[in-house]
TIKOLPA-761462 format. One record per residue (C-alpha): x, y, z; residue number from 1. Coordinates in steps of 0.2 Angstrom, whole numbers. Example, Ala and Ser with C-alpha at 12.3 -4.5 7.8 and 13.67 -1.06 7.14 Angstrom:
REM TIKOLPA-761462
<atom X="62" Y="-22" Z="39" i="1"/>
<atom X="68" Y="-5" Z="36" i="2"/>
END
This chain:
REM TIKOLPA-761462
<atom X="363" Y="769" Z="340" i="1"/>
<atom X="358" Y="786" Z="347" i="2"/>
<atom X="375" Y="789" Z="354" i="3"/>
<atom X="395" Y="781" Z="361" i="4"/>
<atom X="392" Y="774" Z="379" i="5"/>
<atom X="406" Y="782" Z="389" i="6"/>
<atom X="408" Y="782" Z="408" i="7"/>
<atom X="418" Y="787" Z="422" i="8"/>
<atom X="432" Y="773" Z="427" i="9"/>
<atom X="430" Y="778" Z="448" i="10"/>
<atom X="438" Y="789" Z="459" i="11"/>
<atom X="439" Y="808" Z="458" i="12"/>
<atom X="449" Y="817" Z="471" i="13"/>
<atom X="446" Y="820" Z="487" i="14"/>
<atom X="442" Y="836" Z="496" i="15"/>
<atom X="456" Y="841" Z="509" i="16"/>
<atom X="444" Y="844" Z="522" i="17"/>
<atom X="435" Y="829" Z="520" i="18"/>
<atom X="455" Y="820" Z="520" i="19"/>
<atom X="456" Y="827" Z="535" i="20"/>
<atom X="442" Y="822" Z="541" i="21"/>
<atom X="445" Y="804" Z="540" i="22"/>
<atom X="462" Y="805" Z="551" i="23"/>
<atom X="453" Y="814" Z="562" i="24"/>
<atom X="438" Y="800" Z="563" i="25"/>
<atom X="453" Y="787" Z="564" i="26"/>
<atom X="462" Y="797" Z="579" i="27"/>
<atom X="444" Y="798" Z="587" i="28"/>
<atom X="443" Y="813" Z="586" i="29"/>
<atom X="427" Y="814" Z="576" i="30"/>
<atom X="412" Y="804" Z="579" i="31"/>
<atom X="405" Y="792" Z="566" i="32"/>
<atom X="388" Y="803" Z="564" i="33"/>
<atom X="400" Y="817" Z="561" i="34"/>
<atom X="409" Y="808" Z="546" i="35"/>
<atom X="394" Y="800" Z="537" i="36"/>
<atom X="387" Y="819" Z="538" i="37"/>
<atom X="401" Y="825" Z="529" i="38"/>
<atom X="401" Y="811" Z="518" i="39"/>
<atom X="383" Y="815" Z="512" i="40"/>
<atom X="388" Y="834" Z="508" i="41"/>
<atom X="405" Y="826" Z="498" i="42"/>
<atom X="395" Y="813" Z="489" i="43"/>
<atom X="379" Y="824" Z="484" i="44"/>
<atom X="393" Y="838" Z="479" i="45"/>
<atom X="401" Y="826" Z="468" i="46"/>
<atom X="386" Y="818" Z="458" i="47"/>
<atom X="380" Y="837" Z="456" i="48"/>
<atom X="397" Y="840" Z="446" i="49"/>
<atom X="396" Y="824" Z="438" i="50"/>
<atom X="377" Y="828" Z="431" i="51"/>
<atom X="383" Y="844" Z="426" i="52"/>
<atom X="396" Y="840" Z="414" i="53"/>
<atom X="383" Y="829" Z="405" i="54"/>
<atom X="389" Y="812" Z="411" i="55"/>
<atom X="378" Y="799" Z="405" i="56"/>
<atom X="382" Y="788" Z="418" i="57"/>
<atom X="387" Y="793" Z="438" i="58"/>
<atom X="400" Y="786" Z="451" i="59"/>
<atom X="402" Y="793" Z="468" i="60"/>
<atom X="419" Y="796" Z="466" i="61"/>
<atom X="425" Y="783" Z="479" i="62"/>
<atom X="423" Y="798" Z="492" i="63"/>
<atom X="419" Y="787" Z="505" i="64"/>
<atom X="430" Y="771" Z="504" i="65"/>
<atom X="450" Y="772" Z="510" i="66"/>
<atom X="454" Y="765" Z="490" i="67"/>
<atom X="448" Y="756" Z="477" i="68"/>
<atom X="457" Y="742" Z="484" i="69"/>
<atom X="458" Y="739" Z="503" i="70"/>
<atom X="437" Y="744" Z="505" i="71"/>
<atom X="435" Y="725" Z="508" i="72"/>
<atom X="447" Y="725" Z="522" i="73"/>
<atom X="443" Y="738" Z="532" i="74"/>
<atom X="441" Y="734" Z="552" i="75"/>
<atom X="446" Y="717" Z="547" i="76"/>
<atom X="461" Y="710" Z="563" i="77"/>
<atom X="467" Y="696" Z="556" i="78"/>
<atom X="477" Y="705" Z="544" i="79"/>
<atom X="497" Y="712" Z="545" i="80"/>
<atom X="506" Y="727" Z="535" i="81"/>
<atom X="521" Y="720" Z="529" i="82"/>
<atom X="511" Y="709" Z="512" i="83"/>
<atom X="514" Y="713" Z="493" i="84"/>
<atom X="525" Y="728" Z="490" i="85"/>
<atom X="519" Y="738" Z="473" i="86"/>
<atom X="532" Y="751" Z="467" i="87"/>
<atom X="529" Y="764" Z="457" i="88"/>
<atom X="540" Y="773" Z="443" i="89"/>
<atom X="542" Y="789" Z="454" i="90"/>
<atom X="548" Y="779" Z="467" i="91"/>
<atom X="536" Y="779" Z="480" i="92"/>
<atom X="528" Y="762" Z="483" i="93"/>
<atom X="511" Y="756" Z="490" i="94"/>
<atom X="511" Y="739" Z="501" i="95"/>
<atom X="496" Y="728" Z="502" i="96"/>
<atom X="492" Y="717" Z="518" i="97"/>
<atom X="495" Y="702" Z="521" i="98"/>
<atom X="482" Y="687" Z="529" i="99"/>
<atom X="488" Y="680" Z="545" i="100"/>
<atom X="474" Y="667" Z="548" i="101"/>
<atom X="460" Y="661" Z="543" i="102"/>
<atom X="445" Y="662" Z="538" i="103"/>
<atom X="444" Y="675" Z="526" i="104"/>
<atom X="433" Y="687" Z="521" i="105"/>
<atom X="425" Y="704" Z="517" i="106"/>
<atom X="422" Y="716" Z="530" i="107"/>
<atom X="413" Y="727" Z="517" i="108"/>
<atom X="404" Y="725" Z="502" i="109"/>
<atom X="405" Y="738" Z="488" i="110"/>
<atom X="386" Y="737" Z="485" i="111"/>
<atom X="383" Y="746" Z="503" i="112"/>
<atom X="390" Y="762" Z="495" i="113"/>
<atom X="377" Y="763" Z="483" i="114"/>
<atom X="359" Y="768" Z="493" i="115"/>
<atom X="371" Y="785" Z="499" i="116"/>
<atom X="375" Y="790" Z="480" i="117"/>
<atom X="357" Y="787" Z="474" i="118"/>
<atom X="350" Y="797" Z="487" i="119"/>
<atom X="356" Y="812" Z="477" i="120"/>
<atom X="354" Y="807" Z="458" i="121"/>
<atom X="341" Y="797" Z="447" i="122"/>
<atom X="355" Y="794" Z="432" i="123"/>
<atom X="359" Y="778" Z="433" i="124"/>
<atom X="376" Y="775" Z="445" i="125"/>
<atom X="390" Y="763" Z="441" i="126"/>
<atom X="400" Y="753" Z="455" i="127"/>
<atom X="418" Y="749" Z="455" i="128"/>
<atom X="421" Y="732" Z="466" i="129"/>
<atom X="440" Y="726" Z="468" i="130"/>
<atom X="446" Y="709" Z="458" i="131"/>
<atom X="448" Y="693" Z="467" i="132"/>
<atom X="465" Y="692" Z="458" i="133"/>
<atom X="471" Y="708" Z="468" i="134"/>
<atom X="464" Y="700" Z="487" i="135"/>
<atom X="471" Y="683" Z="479" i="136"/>
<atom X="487" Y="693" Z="484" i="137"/>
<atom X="485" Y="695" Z="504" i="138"/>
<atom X="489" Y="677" Z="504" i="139"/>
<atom X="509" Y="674" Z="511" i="140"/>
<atom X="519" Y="662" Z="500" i="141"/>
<atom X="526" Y="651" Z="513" i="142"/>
<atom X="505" Y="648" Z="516" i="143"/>
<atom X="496" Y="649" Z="534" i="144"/>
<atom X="495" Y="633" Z="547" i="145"/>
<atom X="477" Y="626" Z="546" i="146"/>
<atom X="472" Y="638" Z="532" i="147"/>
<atom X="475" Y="630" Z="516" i="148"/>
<atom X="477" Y="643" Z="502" i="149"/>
<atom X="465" Y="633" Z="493" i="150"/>
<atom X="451" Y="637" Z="507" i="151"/>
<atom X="459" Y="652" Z="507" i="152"/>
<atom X="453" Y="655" Z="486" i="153"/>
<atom X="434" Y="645" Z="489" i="154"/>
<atom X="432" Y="658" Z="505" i="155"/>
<atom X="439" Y="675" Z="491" i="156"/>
<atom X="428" Y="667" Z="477" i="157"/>
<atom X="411" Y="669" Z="489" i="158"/>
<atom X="416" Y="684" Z="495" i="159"/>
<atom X="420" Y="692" Z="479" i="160"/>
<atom X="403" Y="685" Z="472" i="161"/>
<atom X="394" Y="692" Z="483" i="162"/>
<atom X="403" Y="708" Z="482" i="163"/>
<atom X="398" Y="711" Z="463" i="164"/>
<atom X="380" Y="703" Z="470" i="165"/>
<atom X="378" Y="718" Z="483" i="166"/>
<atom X="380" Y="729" Z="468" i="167"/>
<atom X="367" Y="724" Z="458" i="168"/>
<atom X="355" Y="721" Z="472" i="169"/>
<atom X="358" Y="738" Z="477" i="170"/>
<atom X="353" Y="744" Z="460" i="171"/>
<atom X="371" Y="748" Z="451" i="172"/>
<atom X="369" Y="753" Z="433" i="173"/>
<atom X="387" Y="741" Z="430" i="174"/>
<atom X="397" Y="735" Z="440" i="175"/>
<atom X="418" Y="737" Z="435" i="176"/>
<atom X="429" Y="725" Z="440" i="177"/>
<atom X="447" Y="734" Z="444" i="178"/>
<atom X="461" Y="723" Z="440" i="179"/>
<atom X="475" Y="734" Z="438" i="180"/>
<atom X="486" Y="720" Z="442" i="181"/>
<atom X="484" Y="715" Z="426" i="182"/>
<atom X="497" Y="723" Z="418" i="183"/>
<atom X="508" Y="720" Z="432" i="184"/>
<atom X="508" Y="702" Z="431" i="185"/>
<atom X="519" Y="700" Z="417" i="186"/>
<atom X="530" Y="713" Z="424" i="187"/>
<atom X="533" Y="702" Z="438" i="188"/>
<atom X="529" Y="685" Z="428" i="189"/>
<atom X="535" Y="687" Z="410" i="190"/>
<atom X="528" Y="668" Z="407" i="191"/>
<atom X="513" Y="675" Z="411" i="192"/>
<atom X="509" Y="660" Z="421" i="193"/>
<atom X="504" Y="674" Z="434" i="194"/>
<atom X="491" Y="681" Z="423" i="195"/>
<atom X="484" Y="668" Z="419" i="196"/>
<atom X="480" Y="661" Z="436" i="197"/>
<atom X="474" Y="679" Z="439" i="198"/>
<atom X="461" Y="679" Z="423" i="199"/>
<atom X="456" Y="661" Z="427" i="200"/>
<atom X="451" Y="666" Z="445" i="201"/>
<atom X="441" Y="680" Z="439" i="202"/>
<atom X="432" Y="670" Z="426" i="203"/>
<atom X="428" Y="657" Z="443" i="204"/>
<atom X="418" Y="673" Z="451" i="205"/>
<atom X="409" Y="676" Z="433" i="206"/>
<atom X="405" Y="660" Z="431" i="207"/>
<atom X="391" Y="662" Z="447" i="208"/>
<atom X="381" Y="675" Z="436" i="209"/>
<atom X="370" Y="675" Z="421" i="210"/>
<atom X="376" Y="679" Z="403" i="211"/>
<atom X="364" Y="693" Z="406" i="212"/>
<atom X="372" Y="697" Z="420" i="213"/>
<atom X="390" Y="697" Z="413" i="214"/>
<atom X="385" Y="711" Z="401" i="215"/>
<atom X="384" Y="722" Z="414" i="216"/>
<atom X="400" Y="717" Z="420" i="217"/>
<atom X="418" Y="723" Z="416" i="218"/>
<atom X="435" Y="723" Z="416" i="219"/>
<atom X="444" Y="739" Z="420" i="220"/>
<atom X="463" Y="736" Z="417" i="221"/>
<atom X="478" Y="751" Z="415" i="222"/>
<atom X="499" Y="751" Z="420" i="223"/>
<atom X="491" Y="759" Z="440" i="224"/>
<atom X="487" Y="779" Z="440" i="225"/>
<atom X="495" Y="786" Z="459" i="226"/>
<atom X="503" Y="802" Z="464" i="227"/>
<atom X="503" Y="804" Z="446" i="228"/>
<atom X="514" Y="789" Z="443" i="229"/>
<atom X="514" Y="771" Z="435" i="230"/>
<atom X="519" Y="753" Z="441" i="231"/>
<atom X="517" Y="745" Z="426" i="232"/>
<atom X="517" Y="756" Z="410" i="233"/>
<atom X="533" Y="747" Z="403" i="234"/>
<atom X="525" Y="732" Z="399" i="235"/>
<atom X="519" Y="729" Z="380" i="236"/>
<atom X="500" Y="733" Z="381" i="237"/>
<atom X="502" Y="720" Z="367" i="238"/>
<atom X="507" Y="705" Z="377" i="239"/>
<atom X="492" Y="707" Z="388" i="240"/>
<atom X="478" Y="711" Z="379" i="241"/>
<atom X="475" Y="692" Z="369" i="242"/>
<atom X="472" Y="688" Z="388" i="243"/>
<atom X="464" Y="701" Z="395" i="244"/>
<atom X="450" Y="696" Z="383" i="245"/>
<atom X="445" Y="679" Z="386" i="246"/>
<atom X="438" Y="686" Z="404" i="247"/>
<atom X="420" Y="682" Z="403" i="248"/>
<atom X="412" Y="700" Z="404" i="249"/>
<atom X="404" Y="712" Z="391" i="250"/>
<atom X="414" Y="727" Z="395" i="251"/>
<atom X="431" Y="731" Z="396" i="252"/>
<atom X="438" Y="749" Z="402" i="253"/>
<atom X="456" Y="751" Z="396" i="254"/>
<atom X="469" Y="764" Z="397" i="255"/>
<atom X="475" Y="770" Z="380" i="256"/>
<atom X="476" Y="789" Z="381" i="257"/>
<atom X="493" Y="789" Z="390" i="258"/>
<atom X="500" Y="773" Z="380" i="259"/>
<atom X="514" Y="776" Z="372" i="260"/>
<atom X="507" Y="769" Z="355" i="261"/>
<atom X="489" Y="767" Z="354" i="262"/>
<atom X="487" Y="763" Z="337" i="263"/>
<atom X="496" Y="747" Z="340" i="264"/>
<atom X="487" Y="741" Z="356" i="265"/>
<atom X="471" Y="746" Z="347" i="266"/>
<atom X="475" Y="736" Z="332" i="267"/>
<atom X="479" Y="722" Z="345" i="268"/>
<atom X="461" Y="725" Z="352" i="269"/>
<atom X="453" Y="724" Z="334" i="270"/>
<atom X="458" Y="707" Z="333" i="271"/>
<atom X="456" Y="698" Z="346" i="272"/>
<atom X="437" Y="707" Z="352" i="273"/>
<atom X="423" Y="695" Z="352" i="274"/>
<atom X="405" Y="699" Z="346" i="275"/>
<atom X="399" Y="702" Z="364" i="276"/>
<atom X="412" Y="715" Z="371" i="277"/>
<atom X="411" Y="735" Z="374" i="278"/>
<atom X="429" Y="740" Z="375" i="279"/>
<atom X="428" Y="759" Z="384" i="280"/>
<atom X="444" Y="766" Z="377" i="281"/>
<atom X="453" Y="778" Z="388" i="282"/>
<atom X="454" Y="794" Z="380" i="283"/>
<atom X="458" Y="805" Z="395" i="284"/>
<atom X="477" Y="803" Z="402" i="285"/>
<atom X="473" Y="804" Z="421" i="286"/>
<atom X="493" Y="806" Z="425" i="287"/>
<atom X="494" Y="822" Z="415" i="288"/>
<atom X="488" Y="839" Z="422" i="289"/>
<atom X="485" Y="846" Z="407" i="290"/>
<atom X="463" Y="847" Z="405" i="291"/>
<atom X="463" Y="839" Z="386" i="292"/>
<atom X="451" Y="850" Z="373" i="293"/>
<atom X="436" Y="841" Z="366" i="294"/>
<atom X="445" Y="840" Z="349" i="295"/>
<atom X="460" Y="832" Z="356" i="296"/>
<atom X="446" Y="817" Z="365" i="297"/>
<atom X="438" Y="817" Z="347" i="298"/>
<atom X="454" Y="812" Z="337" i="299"/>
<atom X="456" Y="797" Z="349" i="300"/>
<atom X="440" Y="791" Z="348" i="301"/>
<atom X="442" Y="794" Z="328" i="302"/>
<atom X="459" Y="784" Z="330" i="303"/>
<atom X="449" Y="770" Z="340" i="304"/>
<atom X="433" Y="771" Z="327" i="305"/>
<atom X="445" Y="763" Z="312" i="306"/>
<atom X="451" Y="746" Z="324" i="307"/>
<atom X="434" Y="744" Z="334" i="308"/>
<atom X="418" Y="743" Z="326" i="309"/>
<atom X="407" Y="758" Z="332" i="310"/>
<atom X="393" Y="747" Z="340" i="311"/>
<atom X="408" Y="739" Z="351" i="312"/>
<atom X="414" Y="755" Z="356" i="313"/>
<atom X="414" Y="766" Z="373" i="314"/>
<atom X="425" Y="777" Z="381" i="315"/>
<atom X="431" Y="780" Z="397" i="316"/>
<atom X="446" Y="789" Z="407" i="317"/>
<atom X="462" Y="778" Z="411" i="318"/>
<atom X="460" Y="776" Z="425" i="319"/>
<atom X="453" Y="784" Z="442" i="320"/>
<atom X="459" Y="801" Z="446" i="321"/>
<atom X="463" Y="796" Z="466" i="322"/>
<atom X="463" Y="778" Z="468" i="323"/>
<atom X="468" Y="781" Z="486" i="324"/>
<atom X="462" Y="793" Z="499" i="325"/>
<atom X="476" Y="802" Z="503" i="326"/>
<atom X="481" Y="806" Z="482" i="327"/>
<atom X="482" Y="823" Z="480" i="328"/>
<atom X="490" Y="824" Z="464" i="329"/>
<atom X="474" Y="831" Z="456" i="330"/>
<atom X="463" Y="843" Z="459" i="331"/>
<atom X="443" Y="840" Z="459" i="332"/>
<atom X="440" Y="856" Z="446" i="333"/>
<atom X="455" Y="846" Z="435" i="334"/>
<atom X="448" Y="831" Z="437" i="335"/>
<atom X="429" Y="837" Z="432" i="336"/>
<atom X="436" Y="847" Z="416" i="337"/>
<atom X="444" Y="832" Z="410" i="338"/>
<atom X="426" Y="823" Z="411" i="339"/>
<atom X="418" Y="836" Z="404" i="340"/>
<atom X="431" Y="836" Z="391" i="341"/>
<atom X="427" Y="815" Z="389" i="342"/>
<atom X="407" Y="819" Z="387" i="343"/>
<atom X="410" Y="835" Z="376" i="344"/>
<atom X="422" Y="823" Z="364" i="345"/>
<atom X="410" Y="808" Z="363" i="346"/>
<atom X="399" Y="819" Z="357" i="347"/>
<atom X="408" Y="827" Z="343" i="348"/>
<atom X="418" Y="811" Z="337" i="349"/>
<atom X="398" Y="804" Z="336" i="350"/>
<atom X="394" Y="817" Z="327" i="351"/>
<atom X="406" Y="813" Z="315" i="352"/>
<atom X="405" Y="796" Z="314" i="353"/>
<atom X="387" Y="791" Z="311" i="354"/>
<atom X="388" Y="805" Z="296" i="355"/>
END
């Protein structure tokens, strides 16, 4: 082993101008051409920051898609505004759409970001693709006339196939699955019949690649990371992760630097990881604007080191720093020190270990 994987989760924050820019696109008030120009500079600016704090691995930061979730949807009409409500501990909330008729499908695939982001680099670039459990969602409760919700689930399970598929045809490094609802499922299902549905959905979609393929394939899971704020942080990381870890997949991103007690999530982790999973433990808290030193990074991954067997272990941030577009929460120079902090700290907690 020459060193710890670690990789970004996703998003990085924006630059105002280029926030502004997308209003002003959507008013019409900029011209397509315009936009993609300025998403070119945005992109190649942030893989040029991300190579230069050593990152192993590359994202393009989610510059270009309106958030980690809703990418799929974009342009699509048959949708409303009034579907699941998510709210946050701060009190603001975020409100997904709701499907109004049939069929359904992507109007994007994450894979089309890809060519853009590895114009500008030759490290190898990672791609985050929303969960089907999360557009499982956009489907009402009291169902849609002529569109059965089982349709509706054999339509999201191609689409979210081919989604993941794009990515690797377009040459992605791995491909992360965000499924942030994960935690939120027991909040809102204590039986966790909820969660179960979710995980047995996602391992539907994994079930169309390759073992081989499903090594390159993860989970990333955290309590949601927005304006600075949680949905889902006061659920027992405990009660989820048993779960969590029957989804077929080799990797698994998951929050612990902001947990309120690590060691026993991570214990949690230790026993029920099988011999084929990478679990990227989050050692940067993404909710805290405070830039941690490369020590602090080094003790966590020392802390991880005595529950998760060296060879099994990554690490990672909790979570994106702006999964929406219009976060501004953290700054880009904040966000970038905390990576380099991440890369910096893997380094020194490997030195230590393989001693």
């Amino acid at each position: 082993m020459t060193s710890i994987p670690t990789e970004p989760v996703g998003s990085v924050p924006r630059p105002s101008e280029l926030q502004e820019a997308i209003v002003s696109h959507s008013e019409g008030n900029l011209t397509t051409e315009e936009l993609n120009n300025l998403f070119d500079q945005v992109v190649q600016d942030t893989i040029e920051r991300f190579e230069a704090t050593g990152s192993p691995v590359i994202s393009d930061g989610e510059q270009t898609k309106s958030s980690f979730a809703t990418y799929p949807l974009d342009g699509l009409q048959n949708l409303a505004g009034d579907g699941v409500v998510i709210p946050f501990e701060d009190g603001h909330t975020r409100q997904l759409p709701r499907l109004t008729e049939g069929p359904f499908r992507y109007s994007t695939y994450a894979g089309t970001y890809l060519p853009r982001a590895k114009k500008f680099t030759k490290k190898p670039v990672k791609q985050a693709v929303i969960s089907a459990s999360a557009m499982s969602l956009l489907y009402p409760q009291d169902g849609i006339p002529g569109y059965s919700q089982e349709q509706f689930l054999n339509d999201l399970i191609q689409h979210s196939v081919a989604d993941i598929r794009s990515c690797f045809d377009n040459g992605a490094y791995h491909v992360q699955i965000d499924f942030t609802e994960a935690r939120l499922a027991i909040k809102l299902d204590p039986s966790k019949a909820l969660l179960q549905q979710f995980i047995d959905l996602n391992n539907q979609v994994l079930s169309h690649f390759s073992k081989e393929e499903c090594q390159r394939i993860g989970f990333h899971t955290c309590p949601g990371g927005d304006h600075d704020s949680t949905h889902s942080a006061d659920v027992d990381y405990s009660e989820l992760i048993p779960m969590f870890l029957n989804l077929n997949s080799g990797n698994f991103y998951m929050q612990m630097a902001s947990e309120s007690d690590p060691e026993k999530s991570l214990e949690v982790i230790g026993k029920h990881l099988k011999p084929n999973q990478r679990i990227y433990v989050g050692v940067i808290d993404v909710v805290n604007e405070e830039v941690e030193s490369p020590q602090m990074v080094c003790d966590r991954i020392l802390t991880a080191a005595e529950y998760i067997p060296i060879h099994q272990l990554g690490t990672t941030d909790d979570c994106g720093f702006s999964p929406f577009s219009d976060d501004v929460a953290t700054s880009r120079d904040t966000a970038f020190a905390k990576i380099a902090a991440r890369i910096q700290g893997t380094q020194l907690a490997f030195e230590k270990l393989k001693m």
